[in-house]
Structures are given as C-alpha cells and as structure tokens.
C-alpha positions as CSV (number, residue, x, y, z in Angstrom):
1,X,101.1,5.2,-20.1
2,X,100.3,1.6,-18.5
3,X,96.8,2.3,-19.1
4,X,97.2,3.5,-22.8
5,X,99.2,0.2,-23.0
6,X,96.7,-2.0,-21.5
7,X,94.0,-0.2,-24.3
8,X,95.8,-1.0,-26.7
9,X,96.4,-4.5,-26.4
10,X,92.8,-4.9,-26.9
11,X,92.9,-4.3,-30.6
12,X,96.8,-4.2,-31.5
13,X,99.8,-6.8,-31.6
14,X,101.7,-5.9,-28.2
15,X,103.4,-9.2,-26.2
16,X,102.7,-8.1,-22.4
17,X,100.9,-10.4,-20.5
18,X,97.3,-8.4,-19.4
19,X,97.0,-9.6,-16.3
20,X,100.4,-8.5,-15.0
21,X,100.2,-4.9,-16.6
22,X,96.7,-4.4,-14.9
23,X,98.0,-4.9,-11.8
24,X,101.1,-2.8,-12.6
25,X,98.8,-0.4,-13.6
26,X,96.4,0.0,-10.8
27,X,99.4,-0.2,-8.2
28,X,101.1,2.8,-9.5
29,X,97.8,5.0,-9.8
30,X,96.5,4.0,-6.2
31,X,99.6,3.9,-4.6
32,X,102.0,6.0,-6.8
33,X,99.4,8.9,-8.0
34,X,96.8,9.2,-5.6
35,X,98.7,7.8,-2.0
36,X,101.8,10.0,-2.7
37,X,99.3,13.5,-3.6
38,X,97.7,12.5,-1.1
39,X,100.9,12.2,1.3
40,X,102.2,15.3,0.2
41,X,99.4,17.8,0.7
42,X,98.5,16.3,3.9
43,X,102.4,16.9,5.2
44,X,102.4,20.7,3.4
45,X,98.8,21.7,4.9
46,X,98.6,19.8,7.8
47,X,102.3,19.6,9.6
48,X,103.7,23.0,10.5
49,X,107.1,21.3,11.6
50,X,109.1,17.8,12.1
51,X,109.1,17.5,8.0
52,X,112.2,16.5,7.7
53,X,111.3,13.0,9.1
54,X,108.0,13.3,6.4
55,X,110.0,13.4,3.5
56,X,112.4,10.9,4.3
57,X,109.3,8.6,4.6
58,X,108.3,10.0,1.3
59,X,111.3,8.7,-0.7
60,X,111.2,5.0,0.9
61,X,107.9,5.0,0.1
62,X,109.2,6.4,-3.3
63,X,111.4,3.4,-3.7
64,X,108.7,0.9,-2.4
65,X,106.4,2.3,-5.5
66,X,108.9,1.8,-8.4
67,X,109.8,-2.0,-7.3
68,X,106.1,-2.3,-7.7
69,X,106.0,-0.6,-11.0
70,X,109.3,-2.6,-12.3
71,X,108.2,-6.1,-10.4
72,X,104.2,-6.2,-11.5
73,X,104.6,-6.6,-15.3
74,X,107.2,-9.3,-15.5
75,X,105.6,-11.3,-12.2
76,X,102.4,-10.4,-11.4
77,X,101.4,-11.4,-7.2
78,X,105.3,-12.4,-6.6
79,X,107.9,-12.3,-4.5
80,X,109.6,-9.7,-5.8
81,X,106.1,-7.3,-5.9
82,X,104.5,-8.9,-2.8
83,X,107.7,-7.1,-0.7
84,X,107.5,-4.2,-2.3
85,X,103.5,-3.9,-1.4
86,X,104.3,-4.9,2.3
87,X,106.9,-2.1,2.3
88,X,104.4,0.3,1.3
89,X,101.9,-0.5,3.8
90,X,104.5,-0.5,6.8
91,X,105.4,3.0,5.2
92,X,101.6,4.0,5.5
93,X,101.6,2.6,9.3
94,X,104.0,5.0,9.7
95,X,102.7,8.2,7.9
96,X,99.4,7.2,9.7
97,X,100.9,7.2,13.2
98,X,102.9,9.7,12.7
99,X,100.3,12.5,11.3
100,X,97.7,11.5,13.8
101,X,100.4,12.2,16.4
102,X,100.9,15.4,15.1
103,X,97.4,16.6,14.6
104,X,95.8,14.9,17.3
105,X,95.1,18.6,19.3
106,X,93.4,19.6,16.4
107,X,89.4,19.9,16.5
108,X,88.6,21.6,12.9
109,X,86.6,20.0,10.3
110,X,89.5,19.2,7.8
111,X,91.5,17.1,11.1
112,X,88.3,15.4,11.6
113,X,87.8,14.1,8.3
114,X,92.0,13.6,7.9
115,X,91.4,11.1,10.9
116,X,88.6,9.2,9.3
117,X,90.8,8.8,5.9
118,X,93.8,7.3,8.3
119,X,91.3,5.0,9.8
120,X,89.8,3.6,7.1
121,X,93.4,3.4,5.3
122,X,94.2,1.0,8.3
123,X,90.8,-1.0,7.7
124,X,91.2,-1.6,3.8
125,X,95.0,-2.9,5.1
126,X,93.1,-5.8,6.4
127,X,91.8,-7.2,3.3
128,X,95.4,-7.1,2.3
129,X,96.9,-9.0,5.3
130,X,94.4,-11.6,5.6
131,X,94.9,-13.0,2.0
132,X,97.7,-15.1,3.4
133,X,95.5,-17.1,6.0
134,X,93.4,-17.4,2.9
135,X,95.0,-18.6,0.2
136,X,96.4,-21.0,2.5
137,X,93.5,-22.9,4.5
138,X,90.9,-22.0,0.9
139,X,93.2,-21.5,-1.8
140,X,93.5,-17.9,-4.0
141,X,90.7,-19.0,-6.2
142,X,87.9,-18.8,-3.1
143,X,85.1,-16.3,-2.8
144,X,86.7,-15.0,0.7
145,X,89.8,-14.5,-1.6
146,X,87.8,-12.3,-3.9
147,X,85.7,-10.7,-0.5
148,X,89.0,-9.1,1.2
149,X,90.5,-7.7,-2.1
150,X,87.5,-5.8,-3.0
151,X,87.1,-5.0,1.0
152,X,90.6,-3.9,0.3
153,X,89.5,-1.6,-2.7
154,X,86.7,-0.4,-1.3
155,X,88.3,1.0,1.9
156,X,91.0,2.5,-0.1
157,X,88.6,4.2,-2.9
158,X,85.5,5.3,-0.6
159,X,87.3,5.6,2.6
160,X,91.0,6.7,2.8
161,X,91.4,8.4,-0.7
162,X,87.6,10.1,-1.1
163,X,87.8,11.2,2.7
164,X,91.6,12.2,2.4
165,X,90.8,14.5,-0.9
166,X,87.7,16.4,0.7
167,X,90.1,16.8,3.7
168,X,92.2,18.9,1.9
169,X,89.1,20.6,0.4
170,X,87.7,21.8,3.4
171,X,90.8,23.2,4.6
172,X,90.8,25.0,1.6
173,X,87.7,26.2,1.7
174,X,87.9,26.9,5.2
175,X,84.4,24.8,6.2
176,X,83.5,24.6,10.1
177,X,83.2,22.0,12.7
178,X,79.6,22.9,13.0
179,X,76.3,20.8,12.9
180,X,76.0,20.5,9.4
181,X,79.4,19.2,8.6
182,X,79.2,17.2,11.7
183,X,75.7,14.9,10.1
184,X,77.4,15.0,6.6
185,X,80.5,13.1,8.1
186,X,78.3,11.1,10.1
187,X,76.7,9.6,7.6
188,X,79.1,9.0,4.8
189,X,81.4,7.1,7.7
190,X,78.0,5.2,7.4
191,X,77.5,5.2,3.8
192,X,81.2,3.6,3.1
193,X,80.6,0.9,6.1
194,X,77.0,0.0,4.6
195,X,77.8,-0.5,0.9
196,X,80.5,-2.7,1.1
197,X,78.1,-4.8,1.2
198,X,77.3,-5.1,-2.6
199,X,81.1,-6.5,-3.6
200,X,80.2,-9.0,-0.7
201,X,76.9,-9.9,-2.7
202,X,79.0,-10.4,-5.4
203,X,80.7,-13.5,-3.9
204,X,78.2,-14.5,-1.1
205,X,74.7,-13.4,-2.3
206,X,71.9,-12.8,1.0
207,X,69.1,-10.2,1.2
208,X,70.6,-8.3,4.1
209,X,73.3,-7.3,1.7
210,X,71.4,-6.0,-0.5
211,X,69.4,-4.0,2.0
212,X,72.6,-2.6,3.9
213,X,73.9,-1.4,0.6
214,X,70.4,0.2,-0.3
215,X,70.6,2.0,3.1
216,X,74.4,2.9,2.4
217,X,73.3,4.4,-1.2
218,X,70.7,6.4,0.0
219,X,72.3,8.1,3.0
220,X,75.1,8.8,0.2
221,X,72.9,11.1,-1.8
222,X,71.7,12.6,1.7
223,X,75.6,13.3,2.7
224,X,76.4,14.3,-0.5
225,X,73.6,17.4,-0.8
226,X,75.0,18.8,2.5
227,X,78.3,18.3,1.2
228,X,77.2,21.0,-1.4
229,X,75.4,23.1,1.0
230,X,78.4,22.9,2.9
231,X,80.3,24.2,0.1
232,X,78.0,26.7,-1.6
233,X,78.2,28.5,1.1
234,X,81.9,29.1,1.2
235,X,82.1,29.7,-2.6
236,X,79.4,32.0,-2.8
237,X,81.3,34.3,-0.5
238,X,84.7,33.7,-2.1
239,X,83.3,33.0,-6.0
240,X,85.7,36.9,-6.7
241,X,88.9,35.4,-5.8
242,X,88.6,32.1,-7.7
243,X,89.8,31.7,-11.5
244,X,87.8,30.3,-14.4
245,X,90.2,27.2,-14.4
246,X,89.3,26.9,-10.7
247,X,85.7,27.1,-11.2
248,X,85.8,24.6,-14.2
249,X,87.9,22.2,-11.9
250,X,85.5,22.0,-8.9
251,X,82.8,21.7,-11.3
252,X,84.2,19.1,-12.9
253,X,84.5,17.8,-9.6
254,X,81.3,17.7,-8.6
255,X,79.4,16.6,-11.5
256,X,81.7,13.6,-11.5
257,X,80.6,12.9,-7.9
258,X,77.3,13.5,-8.7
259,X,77.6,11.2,-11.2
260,X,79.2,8.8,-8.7
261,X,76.1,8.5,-6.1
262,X,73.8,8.3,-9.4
263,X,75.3,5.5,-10.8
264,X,75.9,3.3,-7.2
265,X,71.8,4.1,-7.2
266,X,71.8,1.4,-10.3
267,X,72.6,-1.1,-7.3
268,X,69.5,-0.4,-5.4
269,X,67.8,-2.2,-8.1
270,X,67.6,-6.1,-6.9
271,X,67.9,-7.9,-10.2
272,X,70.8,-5.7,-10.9
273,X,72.9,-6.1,-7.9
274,X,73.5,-9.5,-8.3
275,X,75.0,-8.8,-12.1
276,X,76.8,-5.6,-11.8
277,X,79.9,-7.6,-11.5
278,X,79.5,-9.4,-14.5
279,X,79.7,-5.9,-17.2
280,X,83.1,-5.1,-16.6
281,X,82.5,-2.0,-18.6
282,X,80.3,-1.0,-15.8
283,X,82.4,-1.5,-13.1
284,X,85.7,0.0,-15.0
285,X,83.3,3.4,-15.9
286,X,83.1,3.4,-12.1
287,X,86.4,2.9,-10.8
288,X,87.4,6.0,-13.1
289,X,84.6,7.9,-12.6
290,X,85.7,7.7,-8.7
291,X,89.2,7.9,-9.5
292,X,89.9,10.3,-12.6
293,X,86.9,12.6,-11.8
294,X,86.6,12.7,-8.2
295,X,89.5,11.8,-6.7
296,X,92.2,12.7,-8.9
297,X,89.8,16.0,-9.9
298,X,89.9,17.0,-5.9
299,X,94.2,16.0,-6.5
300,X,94.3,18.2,-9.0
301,X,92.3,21.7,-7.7
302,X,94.3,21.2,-4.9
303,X,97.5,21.4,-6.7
304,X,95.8,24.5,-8.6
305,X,94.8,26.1,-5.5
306,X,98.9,25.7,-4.7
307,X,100.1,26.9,-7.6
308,X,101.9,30.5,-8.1
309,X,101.6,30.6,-11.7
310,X,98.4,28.7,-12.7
311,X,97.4,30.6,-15.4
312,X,100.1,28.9,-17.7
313,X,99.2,28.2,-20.9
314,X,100.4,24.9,-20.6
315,X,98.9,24.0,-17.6
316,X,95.8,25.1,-18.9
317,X,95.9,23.1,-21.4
318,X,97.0,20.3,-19.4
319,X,93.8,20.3,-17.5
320,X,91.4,21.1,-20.8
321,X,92.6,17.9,-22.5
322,X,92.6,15.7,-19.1
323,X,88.7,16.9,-18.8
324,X,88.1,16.2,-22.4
325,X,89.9,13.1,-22.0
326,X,87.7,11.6,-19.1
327,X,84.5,13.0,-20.4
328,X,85.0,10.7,-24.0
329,X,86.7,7.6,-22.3
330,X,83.6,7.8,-19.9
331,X,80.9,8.5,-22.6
332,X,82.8,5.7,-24.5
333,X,82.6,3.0,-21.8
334,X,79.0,3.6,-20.1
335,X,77.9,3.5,-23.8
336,X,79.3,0.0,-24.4
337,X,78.0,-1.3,-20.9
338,X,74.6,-0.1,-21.5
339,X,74.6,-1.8,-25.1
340,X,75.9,-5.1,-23.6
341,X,72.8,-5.0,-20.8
342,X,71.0,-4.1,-23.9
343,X,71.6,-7.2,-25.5
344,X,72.7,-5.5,-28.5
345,X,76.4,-5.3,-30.2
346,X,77.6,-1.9,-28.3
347,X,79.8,0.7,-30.3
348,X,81.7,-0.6,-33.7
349,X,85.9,-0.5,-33.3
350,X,85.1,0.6,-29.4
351,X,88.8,-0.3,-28.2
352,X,90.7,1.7,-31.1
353,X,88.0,4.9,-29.9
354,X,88.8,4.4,-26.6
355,X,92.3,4.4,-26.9
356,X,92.4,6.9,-29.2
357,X,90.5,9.1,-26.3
358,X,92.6,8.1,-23.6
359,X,95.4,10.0,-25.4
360,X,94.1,13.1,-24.4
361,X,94.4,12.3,-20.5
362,X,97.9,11.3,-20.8
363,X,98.8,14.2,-22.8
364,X,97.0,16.3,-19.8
365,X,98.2,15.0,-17.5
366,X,101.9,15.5,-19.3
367,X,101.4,19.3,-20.0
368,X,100.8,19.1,-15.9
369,X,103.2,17.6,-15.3
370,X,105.5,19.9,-17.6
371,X,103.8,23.1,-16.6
372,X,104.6,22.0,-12.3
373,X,108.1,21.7,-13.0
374,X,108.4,25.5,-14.1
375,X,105.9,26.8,-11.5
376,X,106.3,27.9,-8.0
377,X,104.5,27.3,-5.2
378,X,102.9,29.1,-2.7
379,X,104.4,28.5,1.1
C-alpha cells in the first residue's frame, strides 16, 4: 500500500512528502516483509527447540518495525525512526548470535549457506553504523555518505536476503554438501564481494572498479548455472510430488533470477557503468526484479511448500495476480528506461499504467494474505 501510494503521487493530488514515504516504504519491505519471512522460516526449519526465546525476539523486533513504519512518513532520518532502526539491528545481533549458536554443529548445505546470509547481514550493518562518523567529520551530503548506504543495500539484497532465501531452498529441496554446491557458494560469496564495486563507481569512479564488478558479474552467471544444475537434479526426481502452483512459482523464480544476472551484465559495458545510476527507472526495475521476483518469489514457494491447504482458490489467485502484477510493473518500467537511454519520450501516461498495474500485486499479495489466515500449516 506505501508503494501504491508513492505511484500515485506521481500523477495525482496526494499531500505526503515523497521522500519520507520512500523510506517508509523501503523500511517496511526490507525489514518488515523480507527480514521477518526470513526470521520465521529460519527459526521453524532450522531450530528444533529453545523457540520460545525466538519468538519473543520476533515480537520486539515486531514493535521495532511499526515505529519505523509510523515514524518514517512524518520524519524521514529522525529521532524518533533512527531508534527504532537501531533497535532492529541490535534485534538482528541477536537472532544472528543466537541461530549460529544453535546450528553451529551442523555441516549440510542449507547451514552453510544460512551462515553466509548471517555474515553478510553483519557486514551490510556496517554501512549503517558508520554514517554517524560521516555525516559528522563530511557532512550527509558526501560521496562516502552515499558509498556506505548502498554498501548497506547491497549486503542486505545480494548477501543476507538472496543467500538467506536459497537457504531455505536447499533444505527444501534437500541439495548436498558436495563439490558442486561447494564451487557454486564459493563463487557467489565472490560474486557479492566483487560487484559492490559498481555503486562505489557510482560515487568514486576508477578502472579497478569497473574491472572487479566485471569479474563479480561473470562468476555470477557461472554460479548461477550450477545453481540450476544443482536444482534440476533434485526436481527431476521429485517433479510427481510438486503442484502446478509450485512449478509456476519456482519458475517464476528463476526466470526472474535469470533475468537478474542478465541485466547486472548491462554493467559490464564501460560507458554504461558510469550512468547506470543516473536512469532511475533502471535501477528501480532492478531492485524489484531482486526483490518481488527473486526474493520475495523464493518467500513465497516457501510459504507454499508449508502450506496444508495450498490449493485454495484464493491463494491461488493470490499468487496469479502477484505474478501478473510484477510481470506488467516490470515490462512497464524497463520499457520507460530503455526509451529514456533512447533519447526518446518513453511510454504516454506511464505513472497512471503503472499504478494501475501495481494494483494487481497488492491485491495478490491480500488474497495471500487472506487465504494464510484460514490455512494450516504443516509441523
């Protein structure tokens, strides 16, 4: 609904103040959709006992969410929000400590990648602490300012929420510690360290950036194909048990990370890196191509694979118009990026369409919602 807001105050008369909302906004679907799925899978799949102490951390963390969600639109960066935020990340400190503690005698391939999502969750905290220090020996409108938030983003998209969601798929899927997986986490560990380096770029253009984000693009694509060797070889003996909504979901899921590693290959162009940052269409395709369809997409077969009772009607139809939803908006966006590199005028009334289209994900995500309330779950 913040983002349906935020559309429409592009082309309609709404008194919010953008700025505020958008970070409203992209609070509550980091850290209130994707952090708390996240949290709750991991406790649920991964932690046999000692809950109890889990979900009291859950509903702090709960609490630490809605002050950001009732703080961000009125204030922006304040007091008020800036508490809330720090809550969170102590809340995180402890959910990180606290799982690795109790998975740390664990070898399989799912604990291994689980660990790498808490350690890069701890990384992308450091952007976030050392904006202080910042602001106050260069001031918040600095390019280091700018570096550590998108160091912050990066490590939270790429590292602790991409390699937290494939956690819980190869559990799921059952996947081994074996040679295979073993090179495929190798090098996307790399892959996320390397392109950091193009937001960097952004801010403090050199060569070596570019090259260590080439490098980290290309061993992407290589990670990525054993990903899906890694997989086909599960589904192809398990394809029986799977539903067709289950089978439309992972595919979903993959074409949107396919999608993903083809579009960060527009960076490997030289002239292009640079300028990225300057389409904003381009860059907020990308963020919801990592977050709606990958992320959220891995969030969301999980919480089929869970599900007593998923062959609802209205869950179906929950996940039909959230797909047809993030299919348009995306369609809608890259469109108008590619006309503005173009030089030409892009799509005619392109806000009112894409609002218009991101109806249909919130009234997915709403039949969801509506459809989780009256299902059980399996144990």
């Amino acid at each position: 609904m913040l983002g349906l807001t935020l559309r429409y105050t592009s082309f309609g008369s709404f008194n919010v103040n953008y700025r505020y909302l958008t970070h409203a906004h992209s609070h509550v679907a980091m850290l209130g959709w994707v952090y708390l799925m996240l949290f709750t899978f991991v406790i649920f799949i991964f932690v046999e006992q000692h809950r109890k102490k889990y979900i009291r951390l859950f509903w702090v963390t709960q609490i630490a969410v809605l002050g950001m969600l009732l703080s961000f639109p009125f204030q922006g960066y304040g007091v008020v929000s800036i508490s809330f935020s720090t809550l969170h990340i102590l809340c995180s400190y402890v959910f990180a400590f606290w799982i690795w503690k109790d998975v740390n005698n664990s070898t399989d391939a799912s604990t291994v990648m689980l660990k790498s999502a808490l350690i890069f969750m701890l990384i992308s905290t450091i952007g976030v602490w050392s904006l202080g220090p910042i602001i106050a020996i260069y001031g918040s409108g600095s390019t280091y300012y700018d570096i550590a938030i998108q160091g912050f983003l990066h490590f939270q998209f790429n590292g602790w929420f991409l390699f937290g969601a494939l956690a819980l798929l190869i559990k799921q899927l059952n996947i081994e510690n074996n040679r295979l997986f073993k090179s495929f986490h190798l090098l996307l560990i790399l892959s996320t360290i390397a392109t950091v380096a193009l937001p960097i770029h952004w801010f403090q253009p050199h060569m070596a950036l570019i090259y260590s984000n080439g490098f980290g693009v290309v061993i992407q694509w290589v990670a990525v194909i054993m990903l899906l060797r890694l997989i086909y070889v599960k589904v192809k003996s398990s394809r029986s048990s799977w539903s067709y909504l289950g089978v439309l979901t992972y595919a979903f899921v993959f074409c949107s990370l396919l999608f993903k590693v083809l579009t960060q290959g527009v960076s490997l162009i030289p002239e292009l890196a640079g300028e990225l940052y300057q389409y904003r269409n381009f860059i907020v395709g990308y963020i919801h191509l990592a977050m709606l369809g990958v992320i959220t997409g891995l969030l969301l077969a999980s919480l089929l694979k869970n599900l007593q009772s998923q062959n609802r009607k209205i869950i179906q139809w929950g996940f039909y118009l959230f797909y047809f939803g993030f299919v348009t908006t995306e369609f809608i966006i890259f469109y108008q990026a590619l006309g503005y590199y173009l030089k030409n005028q892009g799509m005619n009334h392109y806000h009112g369409f894409l609002f218009w289209a991101s109806t249909f994900l919130a009234s997915g995500i709403l039949c969801i919602l509506m459809g989780t309330f009256t299902s059980s779950f399996k144990d």
